[in-house]
N, C-alpha and C positions, 0 to 999 in steps of 0.2 A: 299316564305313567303307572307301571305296575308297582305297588303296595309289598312293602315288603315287611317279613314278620319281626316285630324284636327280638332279639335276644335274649331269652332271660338265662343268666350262667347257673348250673348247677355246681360246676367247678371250671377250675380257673386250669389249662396245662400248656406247658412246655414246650409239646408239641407242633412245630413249622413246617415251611413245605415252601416249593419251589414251581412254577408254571413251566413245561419242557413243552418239548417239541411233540406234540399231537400225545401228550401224559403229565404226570404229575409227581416228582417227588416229595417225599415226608420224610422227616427226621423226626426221630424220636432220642429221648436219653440215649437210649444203646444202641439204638440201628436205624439206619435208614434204606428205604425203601420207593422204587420206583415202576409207575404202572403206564405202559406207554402203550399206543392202539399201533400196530403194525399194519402194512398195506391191506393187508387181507380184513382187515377190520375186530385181527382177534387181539385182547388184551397180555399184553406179553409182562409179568413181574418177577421182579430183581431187587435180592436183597442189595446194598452198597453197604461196602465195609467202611467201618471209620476206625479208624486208627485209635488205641489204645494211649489216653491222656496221660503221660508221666511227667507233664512238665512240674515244677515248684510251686511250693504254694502262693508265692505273689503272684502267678497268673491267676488267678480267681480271686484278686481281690477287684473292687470295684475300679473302670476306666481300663485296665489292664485286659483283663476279662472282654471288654469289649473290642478291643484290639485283637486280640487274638480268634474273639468269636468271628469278628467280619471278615479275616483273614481263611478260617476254617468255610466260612460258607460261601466264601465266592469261589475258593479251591474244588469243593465240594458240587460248588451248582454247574462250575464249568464243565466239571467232569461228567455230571450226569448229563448235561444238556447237549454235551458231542456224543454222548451214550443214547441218547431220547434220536437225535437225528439219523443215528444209523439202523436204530429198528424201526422207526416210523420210514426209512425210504429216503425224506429228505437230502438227506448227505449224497445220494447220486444225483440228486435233480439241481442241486445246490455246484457238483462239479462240473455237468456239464454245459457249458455256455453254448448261447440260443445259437452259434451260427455252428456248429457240431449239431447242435438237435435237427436244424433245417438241414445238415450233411444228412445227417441219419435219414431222416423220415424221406427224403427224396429220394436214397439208396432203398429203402426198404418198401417204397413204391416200385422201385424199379424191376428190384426181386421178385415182386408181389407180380406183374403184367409177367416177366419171364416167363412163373412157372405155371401162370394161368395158358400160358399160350402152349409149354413143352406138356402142361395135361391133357390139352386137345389134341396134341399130336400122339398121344398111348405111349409113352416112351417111357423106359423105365430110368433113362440117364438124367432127367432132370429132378426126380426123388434125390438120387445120389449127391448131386451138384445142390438140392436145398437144405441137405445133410449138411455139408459138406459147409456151406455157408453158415451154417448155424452152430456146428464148431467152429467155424473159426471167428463168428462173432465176440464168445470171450473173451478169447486168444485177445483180437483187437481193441477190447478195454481192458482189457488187461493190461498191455503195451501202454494204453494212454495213462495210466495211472502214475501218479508221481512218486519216485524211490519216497519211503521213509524218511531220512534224512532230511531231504526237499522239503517235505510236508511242515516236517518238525520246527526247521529252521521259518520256514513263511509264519505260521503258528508264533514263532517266538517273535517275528519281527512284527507280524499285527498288535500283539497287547505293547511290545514297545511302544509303535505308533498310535495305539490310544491312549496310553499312560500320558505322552507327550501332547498329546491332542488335548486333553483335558486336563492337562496343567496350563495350556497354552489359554481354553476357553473359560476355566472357572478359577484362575488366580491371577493369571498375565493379563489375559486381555481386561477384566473388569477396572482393574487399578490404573490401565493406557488409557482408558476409554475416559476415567474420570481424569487424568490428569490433561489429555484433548478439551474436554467439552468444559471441564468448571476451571483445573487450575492455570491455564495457558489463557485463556477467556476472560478469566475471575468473574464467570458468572455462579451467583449465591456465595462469594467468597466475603471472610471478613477478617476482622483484626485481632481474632480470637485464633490461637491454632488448635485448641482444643474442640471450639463449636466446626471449623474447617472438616476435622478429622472424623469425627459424628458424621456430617453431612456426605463425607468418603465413603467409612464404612458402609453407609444405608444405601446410596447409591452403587456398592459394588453386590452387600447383599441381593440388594431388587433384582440388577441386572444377572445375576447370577438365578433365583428362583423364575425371573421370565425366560431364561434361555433352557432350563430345565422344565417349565410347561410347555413351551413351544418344540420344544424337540420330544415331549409324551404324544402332543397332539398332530403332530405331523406321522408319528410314526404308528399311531394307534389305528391310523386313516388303511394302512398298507392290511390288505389282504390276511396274509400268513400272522402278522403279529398281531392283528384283532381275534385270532383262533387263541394264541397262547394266553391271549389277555381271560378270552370267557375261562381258557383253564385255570388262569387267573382266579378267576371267580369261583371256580368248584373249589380249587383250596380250601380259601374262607368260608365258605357255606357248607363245604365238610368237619372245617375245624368246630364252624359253633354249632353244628348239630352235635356233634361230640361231647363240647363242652355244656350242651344245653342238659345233656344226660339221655338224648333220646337214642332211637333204634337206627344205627345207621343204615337210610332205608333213601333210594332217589327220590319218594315223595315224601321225606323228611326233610331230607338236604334241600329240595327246591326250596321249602317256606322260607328259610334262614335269607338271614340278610346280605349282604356282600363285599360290606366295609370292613374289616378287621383291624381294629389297632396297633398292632404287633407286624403289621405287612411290612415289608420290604421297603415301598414307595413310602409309606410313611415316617424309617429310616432317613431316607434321604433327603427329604423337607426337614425335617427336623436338624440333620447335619448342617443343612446351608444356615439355619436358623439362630444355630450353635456358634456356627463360622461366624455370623454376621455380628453376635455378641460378642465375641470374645478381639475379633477385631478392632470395637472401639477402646480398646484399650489398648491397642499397638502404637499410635501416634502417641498419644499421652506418656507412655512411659520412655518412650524415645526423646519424648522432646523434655522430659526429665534427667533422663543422663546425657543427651548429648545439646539441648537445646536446639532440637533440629526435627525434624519430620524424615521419615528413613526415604530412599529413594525408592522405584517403583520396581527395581529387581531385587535389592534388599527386604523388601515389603514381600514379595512375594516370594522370596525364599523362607525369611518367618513364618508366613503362610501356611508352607510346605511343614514347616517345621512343627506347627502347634498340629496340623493335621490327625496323629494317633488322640490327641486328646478330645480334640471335636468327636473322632469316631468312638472313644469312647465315652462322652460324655452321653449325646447320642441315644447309644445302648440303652444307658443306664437309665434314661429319658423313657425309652419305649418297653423295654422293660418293664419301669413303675408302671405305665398307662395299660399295657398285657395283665398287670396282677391287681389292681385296683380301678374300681369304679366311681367315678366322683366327679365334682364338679371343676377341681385341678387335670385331673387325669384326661375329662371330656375337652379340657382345654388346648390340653398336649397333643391329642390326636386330632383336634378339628383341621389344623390346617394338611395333614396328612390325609387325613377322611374325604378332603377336598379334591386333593391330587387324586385319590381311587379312581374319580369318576371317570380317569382318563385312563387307568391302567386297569382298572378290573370292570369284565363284564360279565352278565348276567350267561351262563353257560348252557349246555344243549342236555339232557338227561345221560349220553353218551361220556361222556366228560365227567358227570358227576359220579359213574360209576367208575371212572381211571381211581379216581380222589379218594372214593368208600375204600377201592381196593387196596390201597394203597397207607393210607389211613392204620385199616385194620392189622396191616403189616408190623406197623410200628408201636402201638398201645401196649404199651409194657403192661405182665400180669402184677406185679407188686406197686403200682400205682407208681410208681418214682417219678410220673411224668407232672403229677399233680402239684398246685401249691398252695 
């Protein structure tokens, strides 16, 4: 296994980023910026505007702050990442389905024998007629493309469908599954409802971080997402050459390591981790005002409900572990550092130069990014 360099920080920044489709954006204090490789293999970068913060001052106090920032960055990464697919190409390879592709390719074999055959006959009519087909090719996706509106409306009904997909898989189903397997069974059950509600909560946590490995690992397998993973990786290995104070140089960035505290995937472990805590104390206080243990759709509307606070307790969690090094901090990120291994990989030198570029874009000159 390759050896990778430590880290040492000369400074600590602000600075994040996001793994796109064949590029890489960065956000900085003031501007964010994205570096995407287009078919032809050239580097195409774009500033992305962020909108002008006038919210109140309780959004920046702590938990709030974080609500709001995970709210900005998923708005943000969405945006760019439908922006990254249309100049990398993707988004036409992505519209057309394989039995259109086999239409296509067998029609444009068939053109291909035409006009091989109207050249040996010296004819000047079948130039015309491969003109002729080659306008009207546009024309013809053109027509397949779907109105606006169509687009818009699909667009809006997929995030419904995974909003509900993932309330269904990491609030509904974990609390059915325990109330099948332990409370219908009464296996590990006792005469305590408090030690019962413990034994709940840990078993809906579990179940909840192994369905969140198992779906990194299934999906890190697939082709295309193992590409955005290595971008994955130049993120991080550009952030801490950065932060190391070196030259942002490809054979700078390669040394650096690929774990980063502050990543994404380490948000997310940490949320469940948050969730899992703050859980056992749902039965408990339930069965304080009402003498009872809530039921499994009340539970999970709760659930739903404490949700901004997980996400910003969270924040605040990965935050401290971004801005201090220590043996708390190493603690906070280990089990995130863990999840990396599934979601970042080691990237190609082409990759790290999307990352440099991109990078460079956002390094504010009055250091604001520092802390």
């Amino acid at each position: 296994m390759k050896k990778q360099t430590k880290n040492a920080c000369a400074l600590r920044t602000s600075i994040g980023g996001q793994a796109l489709m064949e590029g890489i954006m960065m956000r900085g204090p003031k501007k964010a910026a994205m570096a995407v490789r287009n078919p032809e293999g050239e580097i195409v970068l774009e500033e992305v505007e962020l909108k002008a913060s006038s919210r109140p001052k309780f959004c920046k106090w702590p938990i709030f702050r974080g609500v709001l920032g995970f709210v900005d960055s998923m708005t943000l990464g969405y945006k760019c990442l439908m922006r990254s697919a249309e100049i990398s190409g993707l988004e036409d390879l992505v519209e057309e389905s394989p039995k259109k592709k086999k239409q296509r390719e067998e029609q444009e074999a068939a053109n291909a024998e035409s006009a091989e055959s109207f050249v040996e006959a010296a004819t000047e009519a079948p130039v015309a007629e491969e003109a002729q087909a080659t306008d009207a090719e546009p024309a013809k996706k053109e027509e397949e493309k779907l109105p606006a509106w169509v687009a818009t409306l699909m667009m809006v009904a997929s995030v419904v469908l995974a909003v509900l997909l993932a309330i269904g898989l990491f609030f509904y189903l974990p609390s059915k599954l325990y109330e099948l397997i332990f409370y219908n069974t009464g296996f590990l059950q006792t005469d305590s409802d408090v030690l019962n509600s413990f034994i709940k909560s840990l078993f809906e946590g579990l179940f909840k971080i192994a369905l969140l490995v198992g779906y990194m690992s299934a999906i890190s397998l697939m082709k295309d997402i193992r590409r955005t993973f290595m971008y994955h990786g130049a993120e991080h290995k550009t952030i801490f050459c950065y932060e190391a104070g070196l030259e942002l140089t490809v054979e700078n960035v390669r040394k650096m390591g690929r774990f980063h505290p502050r990543c994404g995937t380490s948000f997310l472990i940490l949320m469940l981790l948050v969730s899992m805590f703050i859980s056992f104390f749902i039965d408990p206080i339930s069965i304080a005002l009402t003498y009872d243990v809530l039921p499994t759709a009340w539970r999970t509307l709760v659930r739903l409900l404490m949700f901004p606070i997980v996400m910003g307790v969270g924040y605040e969690l990965i935050k401290f572990a971004g801005r201090h090094d220590n043996l708390l901090t190493r603690i906070i990120s280990a089990p995130g550092v863990w999840l990396q291994h599934l979601t970042v990989f080691e990237p190609t030198d082409d990759m790290i130069e999307c990352a440099i570029m991109a990078v460079k874009e956002v390094i504010p000159d009055d250091g604001s990014d520092k802390w």
